[in-house]
Every structure is written in structure tokens, then in C-alpha cells.
C-alpha positions as CSV (number, residue, x, y, z in Angstrom):
1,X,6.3,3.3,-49.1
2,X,5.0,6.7,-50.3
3,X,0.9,5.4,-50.0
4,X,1.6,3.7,-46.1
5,X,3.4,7.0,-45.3
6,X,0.8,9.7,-46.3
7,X,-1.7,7.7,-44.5
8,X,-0.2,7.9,-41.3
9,X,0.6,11.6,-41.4
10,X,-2.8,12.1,-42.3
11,X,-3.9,10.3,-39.5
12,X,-1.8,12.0,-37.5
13,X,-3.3,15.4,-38.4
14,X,-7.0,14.1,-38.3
15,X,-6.3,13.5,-34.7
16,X,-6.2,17.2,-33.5
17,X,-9.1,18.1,-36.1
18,X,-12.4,18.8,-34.4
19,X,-15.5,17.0,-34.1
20,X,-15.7,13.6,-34.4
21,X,-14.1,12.2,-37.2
22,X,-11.6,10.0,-37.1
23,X,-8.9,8.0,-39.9
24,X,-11.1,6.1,-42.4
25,X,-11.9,2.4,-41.6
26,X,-10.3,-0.3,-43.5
27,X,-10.6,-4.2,-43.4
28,X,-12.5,-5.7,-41.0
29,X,-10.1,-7.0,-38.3
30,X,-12.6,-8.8,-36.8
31,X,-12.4,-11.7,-39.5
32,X,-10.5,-14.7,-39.2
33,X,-8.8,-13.6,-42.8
34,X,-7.8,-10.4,-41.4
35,X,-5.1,-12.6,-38.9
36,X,-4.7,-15.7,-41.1
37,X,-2.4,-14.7,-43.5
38,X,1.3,-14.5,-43.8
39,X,1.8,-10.2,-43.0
40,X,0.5,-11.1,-39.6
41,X,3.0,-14.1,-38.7
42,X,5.9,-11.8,-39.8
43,X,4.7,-8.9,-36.9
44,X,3.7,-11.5,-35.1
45,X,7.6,-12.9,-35.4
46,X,8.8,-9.1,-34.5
47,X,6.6,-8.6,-31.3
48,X,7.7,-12.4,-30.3
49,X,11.7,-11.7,-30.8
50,X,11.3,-8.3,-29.1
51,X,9.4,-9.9,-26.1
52,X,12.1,-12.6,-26.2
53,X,15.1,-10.2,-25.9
54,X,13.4,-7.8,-23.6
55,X,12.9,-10.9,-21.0
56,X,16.6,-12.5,-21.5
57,X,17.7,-8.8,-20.4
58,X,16.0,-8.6,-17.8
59,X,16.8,-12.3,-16.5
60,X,20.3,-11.8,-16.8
61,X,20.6,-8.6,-15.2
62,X,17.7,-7.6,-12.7
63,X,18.6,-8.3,-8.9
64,X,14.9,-7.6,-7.2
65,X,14.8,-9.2,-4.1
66,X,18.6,-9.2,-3.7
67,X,20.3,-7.2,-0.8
68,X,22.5,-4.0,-1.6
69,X,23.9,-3.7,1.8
70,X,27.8,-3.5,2.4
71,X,27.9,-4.4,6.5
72,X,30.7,-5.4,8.3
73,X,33.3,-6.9,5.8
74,X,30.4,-8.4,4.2
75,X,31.0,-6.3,0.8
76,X,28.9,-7.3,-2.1
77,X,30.0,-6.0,-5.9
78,X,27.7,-3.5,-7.2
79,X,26.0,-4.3,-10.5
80,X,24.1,-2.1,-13.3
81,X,20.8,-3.3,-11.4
82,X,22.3,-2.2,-7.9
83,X,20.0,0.5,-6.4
84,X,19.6,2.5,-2.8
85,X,16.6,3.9,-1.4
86,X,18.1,7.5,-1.3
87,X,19.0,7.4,-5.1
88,X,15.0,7.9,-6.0
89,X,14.9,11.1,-3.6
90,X,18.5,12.8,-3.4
91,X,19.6,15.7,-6.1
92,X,23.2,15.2,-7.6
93,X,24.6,17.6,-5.7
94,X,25.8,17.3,-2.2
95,X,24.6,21.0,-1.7
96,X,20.8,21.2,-3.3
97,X,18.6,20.0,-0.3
98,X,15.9,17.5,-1.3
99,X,13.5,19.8,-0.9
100,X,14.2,21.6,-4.6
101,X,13.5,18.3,-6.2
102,X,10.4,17.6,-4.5
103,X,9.1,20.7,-5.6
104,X,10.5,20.4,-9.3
105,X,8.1,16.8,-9.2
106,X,5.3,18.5,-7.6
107,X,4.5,21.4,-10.0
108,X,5.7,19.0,-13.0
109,X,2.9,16.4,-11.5
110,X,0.5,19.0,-11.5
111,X,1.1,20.7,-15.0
112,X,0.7,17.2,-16.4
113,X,-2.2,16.1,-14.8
114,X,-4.0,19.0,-15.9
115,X,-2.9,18.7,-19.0
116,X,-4.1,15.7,-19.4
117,X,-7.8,16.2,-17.9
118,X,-7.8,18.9,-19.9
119,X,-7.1,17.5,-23.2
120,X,-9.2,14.4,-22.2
121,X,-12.1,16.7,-21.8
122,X,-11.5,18.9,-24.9
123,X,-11.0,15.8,-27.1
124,X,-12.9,13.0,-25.2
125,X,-11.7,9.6,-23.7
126,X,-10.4,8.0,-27.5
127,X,-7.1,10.1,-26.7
128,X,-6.2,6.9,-24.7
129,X,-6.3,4.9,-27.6
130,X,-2.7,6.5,-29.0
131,X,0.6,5.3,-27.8
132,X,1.5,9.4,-27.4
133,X,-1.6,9.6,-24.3
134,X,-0.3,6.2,-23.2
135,X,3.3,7.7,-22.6
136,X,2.2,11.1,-21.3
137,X,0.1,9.4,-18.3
138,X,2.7,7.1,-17.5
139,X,5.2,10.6,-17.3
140,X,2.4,11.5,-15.1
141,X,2.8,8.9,-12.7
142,X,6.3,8.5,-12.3
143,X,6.1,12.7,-11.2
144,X,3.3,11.7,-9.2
145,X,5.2,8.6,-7.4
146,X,8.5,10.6,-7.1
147,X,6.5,13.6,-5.4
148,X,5.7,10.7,-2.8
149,X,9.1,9.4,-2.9
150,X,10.5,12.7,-1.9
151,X,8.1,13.5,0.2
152,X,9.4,10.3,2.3
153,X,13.0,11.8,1.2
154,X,12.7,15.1,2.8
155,X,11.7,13.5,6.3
156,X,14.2,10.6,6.2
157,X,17.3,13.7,5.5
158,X,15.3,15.9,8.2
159,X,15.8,13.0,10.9
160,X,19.2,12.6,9.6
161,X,20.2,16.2,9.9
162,X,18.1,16.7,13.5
163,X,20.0,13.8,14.6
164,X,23.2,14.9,14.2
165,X,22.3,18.1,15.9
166,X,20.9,16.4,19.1
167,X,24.4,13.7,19.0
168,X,26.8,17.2,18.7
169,X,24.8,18.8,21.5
170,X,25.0,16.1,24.2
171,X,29.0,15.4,22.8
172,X,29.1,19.0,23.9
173,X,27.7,18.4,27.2
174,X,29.4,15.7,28.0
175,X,32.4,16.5,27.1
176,X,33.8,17.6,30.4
177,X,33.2,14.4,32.2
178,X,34.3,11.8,29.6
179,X,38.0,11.2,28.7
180,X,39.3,12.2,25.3
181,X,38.2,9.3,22.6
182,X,41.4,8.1,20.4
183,X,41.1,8.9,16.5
184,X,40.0,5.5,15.8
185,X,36.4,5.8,18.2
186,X,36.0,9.6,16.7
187,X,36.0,8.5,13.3
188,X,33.4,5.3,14.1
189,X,31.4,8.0,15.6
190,X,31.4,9.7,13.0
191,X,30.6,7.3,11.0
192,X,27.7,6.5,12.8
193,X,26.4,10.0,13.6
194,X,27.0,11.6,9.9
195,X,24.6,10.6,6.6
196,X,27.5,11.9,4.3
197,X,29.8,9.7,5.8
198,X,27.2,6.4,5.9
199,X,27.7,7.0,2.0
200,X,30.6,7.3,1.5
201,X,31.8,3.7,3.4
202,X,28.8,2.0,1.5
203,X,25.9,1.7,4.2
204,X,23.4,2.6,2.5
205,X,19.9,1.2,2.3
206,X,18.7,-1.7,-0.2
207,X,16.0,-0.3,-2.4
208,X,12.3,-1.6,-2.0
209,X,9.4,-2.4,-4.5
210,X,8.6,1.2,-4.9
211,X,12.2,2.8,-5.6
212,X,12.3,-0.2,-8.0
213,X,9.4,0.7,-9.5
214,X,10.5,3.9,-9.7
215,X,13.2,3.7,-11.7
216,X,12.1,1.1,-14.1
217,X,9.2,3.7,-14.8
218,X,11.9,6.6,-15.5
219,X,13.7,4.4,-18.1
220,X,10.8,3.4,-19.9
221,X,9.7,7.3,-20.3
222,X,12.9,8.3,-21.7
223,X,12.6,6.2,-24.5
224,X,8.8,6.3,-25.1
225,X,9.3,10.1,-24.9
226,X,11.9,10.8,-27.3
227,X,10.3,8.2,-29.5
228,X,7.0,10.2,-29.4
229,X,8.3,13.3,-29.4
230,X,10.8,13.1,-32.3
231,X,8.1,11.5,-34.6
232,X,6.0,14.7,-33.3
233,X,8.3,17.2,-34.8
234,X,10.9,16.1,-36.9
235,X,7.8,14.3,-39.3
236,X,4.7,15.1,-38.3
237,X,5.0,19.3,-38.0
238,X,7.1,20.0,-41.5
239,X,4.7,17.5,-43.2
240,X,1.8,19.2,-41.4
241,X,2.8,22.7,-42.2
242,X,2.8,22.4,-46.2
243,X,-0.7,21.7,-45.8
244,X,-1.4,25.0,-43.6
245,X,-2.2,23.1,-40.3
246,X,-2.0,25.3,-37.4
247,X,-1.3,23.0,-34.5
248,X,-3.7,23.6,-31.2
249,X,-2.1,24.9,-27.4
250,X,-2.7,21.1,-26.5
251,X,-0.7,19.2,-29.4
252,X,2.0,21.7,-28.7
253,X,2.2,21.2,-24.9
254,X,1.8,17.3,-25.3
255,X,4.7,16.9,-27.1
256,X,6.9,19.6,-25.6
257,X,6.1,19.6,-21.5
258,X,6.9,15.7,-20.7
259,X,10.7,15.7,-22.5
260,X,11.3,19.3,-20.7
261,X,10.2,18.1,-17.4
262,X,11.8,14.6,-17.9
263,X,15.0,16.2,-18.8
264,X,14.6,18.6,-15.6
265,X,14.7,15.6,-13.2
266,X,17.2,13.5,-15.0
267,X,19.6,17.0,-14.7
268,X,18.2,16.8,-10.6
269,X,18.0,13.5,-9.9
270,X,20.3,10.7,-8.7
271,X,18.7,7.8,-10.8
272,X,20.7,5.5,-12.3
273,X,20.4,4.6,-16.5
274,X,21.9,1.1,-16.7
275,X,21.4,0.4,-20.8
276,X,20.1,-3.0,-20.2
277,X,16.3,-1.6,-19.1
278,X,15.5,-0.9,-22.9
279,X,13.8,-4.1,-22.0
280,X,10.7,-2.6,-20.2
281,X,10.9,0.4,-23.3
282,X,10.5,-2.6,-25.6
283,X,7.7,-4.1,-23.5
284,X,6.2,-1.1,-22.9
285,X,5.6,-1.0,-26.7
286,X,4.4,-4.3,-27.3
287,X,1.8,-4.0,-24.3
288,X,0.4,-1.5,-26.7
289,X,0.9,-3.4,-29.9
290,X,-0.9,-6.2,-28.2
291,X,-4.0,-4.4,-27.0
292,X,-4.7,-3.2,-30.4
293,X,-4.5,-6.5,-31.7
294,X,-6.5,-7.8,-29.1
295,X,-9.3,-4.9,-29.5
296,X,-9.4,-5.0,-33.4
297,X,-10.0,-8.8,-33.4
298,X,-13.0,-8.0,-31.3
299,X,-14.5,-4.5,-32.5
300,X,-14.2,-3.4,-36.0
301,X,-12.6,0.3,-35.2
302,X,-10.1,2.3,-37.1
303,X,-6.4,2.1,-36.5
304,X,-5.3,4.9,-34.5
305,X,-1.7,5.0,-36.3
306,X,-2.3,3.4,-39.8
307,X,1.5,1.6,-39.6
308,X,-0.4,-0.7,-37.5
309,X,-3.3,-2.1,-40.2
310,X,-2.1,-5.0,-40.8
311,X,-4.2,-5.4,-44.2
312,X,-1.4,-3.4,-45.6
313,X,1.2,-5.0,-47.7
314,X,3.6,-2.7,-45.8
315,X,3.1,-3.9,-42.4
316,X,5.6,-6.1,-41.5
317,X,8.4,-3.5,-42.7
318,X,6.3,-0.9,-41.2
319,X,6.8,-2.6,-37.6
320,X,10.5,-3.5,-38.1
321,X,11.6,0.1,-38.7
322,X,9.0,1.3,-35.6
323,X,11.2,-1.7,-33.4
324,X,14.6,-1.0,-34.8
325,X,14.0,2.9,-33.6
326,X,13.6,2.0,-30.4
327,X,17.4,1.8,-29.9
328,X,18.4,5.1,-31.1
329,X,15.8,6.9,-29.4
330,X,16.7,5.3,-25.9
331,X,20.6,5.6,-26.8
332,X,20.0,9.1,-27.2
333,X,18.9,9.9,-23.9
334,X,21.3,7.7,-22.4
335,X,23.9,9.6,-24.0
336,X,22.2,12.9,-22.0
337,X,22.6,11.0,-19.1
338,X,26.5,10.0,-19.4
339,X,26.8,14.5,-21.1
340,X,25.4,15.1,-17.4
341,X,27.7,13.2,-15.3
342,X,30.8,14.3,-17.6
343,X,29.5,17.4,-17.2
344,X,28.5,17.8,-13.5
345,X,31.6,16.0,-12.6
346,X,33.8,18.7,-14.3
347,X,32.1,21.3,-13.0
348,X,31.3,20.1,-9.4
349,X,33.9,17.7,-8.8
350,X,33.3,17.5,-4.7
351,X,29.5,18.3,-5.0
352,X,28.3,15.6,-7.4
353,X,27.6,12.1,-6.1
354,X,26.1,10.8,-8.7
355,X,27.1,7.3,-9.9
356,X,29.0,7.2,-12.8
């Protein structure tokens, strides 16, 4: 385990060195005796089973395509898959206007995107060959998509606030000339005129292809960036620092910026964190288990994380442990998630609206 183990962390620290260089080449991938042998069946077994479970998860639990809609007495039973269009764009608290997260996601977009340009530019186009870079842009877009998603927030609550202005007004008007309305009509008009009160008797919108998209994208960075980020420091930087390796501005920011920013929205948002949508985190990871395969067996390159030769002996134990830490690491942030609610809901017991 010791020889695997060194290599990686070596690898790891060869990535931020400058210049060209790059972990040393090993056996030729591009052979059929490089596949043909009994280390790749076993990953082979471990990216099948994790594919497997990741699908039966979803199977059984997503609802994409099914309606959300409570109308008339027409009541359908929510479900951990059930999702509204305002939950993508609405803070947790009834007080914070949608206009503070908006912002939050537009100067976390831009930070990140320039970040990654700039580190792109600094240490060429191969960055996109790691899982970390991989994870980063996808952090990227989902602050990018819920920019636009709030964006469409902030003008669906403006006609909603406007319109109750413009319904009080004329009820003012009018109010003269019409006879006094019973309690019953006066709380149907309510109903009708006030977005607070459309939410709390369960008409609320269905959510579309894009919220869904959305949120799928949110879940899969909160493992893939605790995963990343935990192997960053809790291995790489003590291991790193007995050999006298000053990390760079950019290896610092990449593994720091996306888990605060991530952790900023989850704290702001409304999203939802059923457990059941480790299944994209696990497909997530085996899209980029498969494209290395798939571009080893065709160019003879060197393995970006050296876990993933599979001409070592260690390799099918290498990618169990890798699999099995995919659990803990999206536990842990669902964990954050259920220490906000409990906490939110303790301190802001009429403000938050968050699901529990």
C-alpha cells in the first residue's frame, strides 16, 4: 500500500510544479494485455455495481415528468423527489428578498470563472484531465445557471409583490360601492391575491427541466466537493509540507473557493437534499472513470491520479476505497444541511420556510 500511495501524492504535487512535466508513464494502456487480465474485471465489477445502484436509485425515486400541483381537493403526497419552481430561486427566510441570493450566485459565478481561465491559462488546457477541474467547472455552472434562475426569480416575486399593490389599491377604491365580503370570500381573496399565502395552502408551481437540472447539479457538487477538497488537505498538504512544497495562490483557491461558496448558497438557498441523489455523485464519478479508460486504451498518456493505473497490483483495492468514500463525503454535507434547518428553525422559527 505504501509504493501505490507515494505515487499518488507525488503525482499530486508534480501537478502544480512548473513547466511541463508530468507523472512518469507506465504500461502501455493501449495494449490488449493492459485490459485483458483479471485487475481490470474486478474495477470493471466496481464501476458496473456502482452504475447499477446509482440507476435503481434513481428509478425508484425520481418523479420528472410528474406534476407537484395541489389544486382543488386534488392533493398529491409529496415525496423526496417533490420539487417547486420557487425552491431554485427563494432564500430560507421569509424576510431576505431574492435579490441577496442572486447577487451571492453572481459574484460566486464570476470569481470561479475567472479562476478557472486563469488557471487554465497559467497551467494550459491538461488541467481538464483531473477530476478536481472537472468538479470546479461543474461548481461553475450550477452558479452560472442559478444566477439565471434567480434572475427569472426576482421578476416572478416583483410581479407578485406589484400585484398585490395594484389588487389593495382598486380594493381601496372600490370599497365604497361594493357591500362588505363575508370572512369566507376575504380569505379566498386572499388567497388568491397574496404569494405567502399561495404557499402556505400548497399551490405552488411544478418544477421544469431546468429547476430539475438544477438541483441534481447542486447535489452532485456537494459530494464531488468535499470529496476533492478533503483529499486536498487532510492528505495531500501535510504529506506535501515535509517535503518543503509551498503551494501556489491557484492550488489554494481551487480547493478552498468552491466548498465556501457552495456552503454560502446551501446556508441561502431553499434547495432540497433528498439522500437518494448520491446516485448522480456516483455517476458523476464513473463518467470520469470511464473517459480515462476510454482515452488510455486509445493514446498511451500518463495517468493523471496513479490510483487509476490499472497495471498496478493495487488497483482494484485502490478503486474500492475511492467508491466506498463516496458515502461519507456526501453524508457529511447532508448532515450540514439537516445542522441548518435545525438550526434556522430554532432561531427563526416564523421566518424559515425551508423544507425539513
Amino acid at each position: 500500500m505504501a509504493i501505490p500511495s507515494l505515487g499518488f501524492l507525488e503525482s499530486f504535487e508534480s501537478r502544480y510544479s512548473k513547466g511541463s512535466w508530468h507523472p512518469a508513464m507506465t504500461a502501455n494502456a493501449t495494449l490488449a494485455s493492459y485490459w485483458l487480465n483479471w485487475r481490470f474485471f474486478v474495477c470493471a465489477i466496481w464501476v458496473l455495481i456502482s452504475t447499477t445502484v446509482a440507476m435503481i436509485l434513481i428509478w425508484k425515486n425520481e418523479i420528472f415528468g410528474k406534476s407537484n400541483r395541489h389544486i382543488g381537493e386534488t392533493v398529491q403526497q409529496e415525496t423526496a423527489a417533490t420539487m417547486y419552481e420557487d425552491d431554485t430561486w427563494r432564500p430560507c427566510l421569509k424576510g431576505v428578498h431574492p435579490a441577496w441570493l442572486l447577487a451571492y450566485r453572481l459574484i460566486a459565478f464570476f470569481v470561479l470563472m475567472v479562476l478557472l481561465i486563469v488557471t487554465a491559462l497559467v497551467n494550459g488546457g491538461s488541467i481538464f484531465y483531473y477530476y478536481t477541474q472537472w468538479t470546479f467547472t461543474l461548481i461553475t455552472i450550477y452558479f452560472g445557471l442559478g444566477s439565471i434562475l434567480s434572475i427569472y426569480g426576482c421578476y416572478q416575486y416583483h410581479k407578485r409583490v406589484s400585484g398585490d399593490k395594484v389588487d389593495n389599491v382598486e380594493a381601496d377604491a372600490e370599497q365604497g360601492t361594493h357591500v362588505t365580503a363575508s370572512p369566507i370570500d376575504s380569505n379566498i381573496s386572499n388567497i388568491t391575491k397574496n404569494p405567502d399565502s399561495h404557499e402556505e395552502h400548497g399551490v405552488r408551481q411544478s418544477a421544469g427541466l431546468w429547476a430539475h437540472a438544477f438541483q441534481i447539479i447542486f447535489q452532485m457538487n456537494a459530494g464531488a466537493v468535499l470529496l476533492t477538497d478533503c483529499v486536498f488537505w487532510l492528505i495531500m498538504v501535510p504529506f506535501l509540507a515535509q517535503k518543503d512544497y509551498h503551494l501556489n495562490v491557484l492550488a489554494v483557491n481551487m480547493h478552498s473557493l468552491n466548498a465556501i461558496f457552495l456552503l454560502g448558497d446551501s446556508a441561502l438557498n431553499c434547495l432540497r437534499f433528498p439522500l437518494f441523489r448520491i446516485a448522480y455523485f456516483l455517476l458523476w464519478t464513473v463518467v470520469y472513470v470511464i473517459f480515462q479508460w476510454t482515452l488510455h486504451a486509445c493514446v498511451y498518456l500518463w495517468w493523471p491520479y496513479p490510483f487509476l493505473d490499472l497495471s498496478s497490483s493495487y488497483a482494484p483495492l485502490w478503486y474500492l476505497v475511492v467508491g466506498v468514500m463516496h458515502i461519507p463525503c456526501y453524508g457529511g454535507f447532508a448532515l450540514t444541511i439537516k445542522l441548518k434547518h435545525y438550526l434556522l428553525s430554532k432561531l427563526f422559527p416564523h421566518s424559515y420556510q425551508c423544507p425539513r
